[in-house]
N, C-alpha and C positions, 0 to 999 in steps of 0.2 A: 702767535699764540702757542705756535707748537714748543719753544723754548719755558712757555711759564708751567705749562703741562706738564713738563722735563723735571723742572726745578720742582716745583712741589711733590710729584711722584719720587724723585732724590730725598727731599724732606723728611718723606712718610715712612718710607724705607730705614733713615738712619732714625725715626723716631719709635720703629717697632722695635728695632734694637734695645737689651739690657744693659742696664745702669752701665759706667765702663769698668767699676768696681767688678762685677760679677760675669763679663764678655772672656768668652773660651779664647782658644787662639784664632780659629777659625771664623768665628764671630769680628774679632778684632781684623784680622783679613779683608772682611765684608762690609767691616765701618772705613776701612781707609779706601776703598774700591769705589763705598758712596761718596765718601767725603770729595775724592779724586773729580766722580764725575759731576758732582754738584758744581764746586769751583769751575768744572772746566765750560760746565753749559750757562753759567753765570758769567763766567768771561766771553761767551760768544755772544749773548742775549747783551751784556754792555758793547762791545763791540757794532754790534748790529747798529744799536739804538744811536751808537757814535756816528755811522756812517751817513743813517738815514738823516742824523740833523745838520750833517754838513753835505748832505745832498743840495746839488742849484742852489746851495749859496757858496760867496767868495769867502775862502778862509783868508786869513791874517796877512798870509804874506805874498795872495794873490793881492789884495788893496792895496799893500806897499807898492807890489811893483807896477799898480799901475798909475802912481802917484806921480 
């Protein structure tokens, strides 16, 4: 839960942000910082979700090789 928490609080953040037409520099700073960590907490949250479905079950080429 703690990762969807992440991600929407990321969301909110790049969604308080102005248009990117009218974003300062410092602004523009602030949008690549969220952007950064949105991707990165989405890449762990897929990751996670990866591991957990291939938990106690045989992947591909454990059934190969026990063919």
């Amino acid at each position: 839960m703690q990762y969807k928490d992440s991600i929407e609080a990321w969301q909110k953040a790049l969604a308080s942000l102005p248009p990117d037409a009218a974003l300062t520099p410092s602004e523009k700073s602030i949008k690549a910082q969220c952007e950064a960590g949105l991707i990165l907490v989405q890449a762990e949250l897929e990751g996670r979700q990866r591991a957990e479905a291939t938990d106690g079950k045989k992947l591909p080429w454990d059934r190969a090789l026990s063919m």
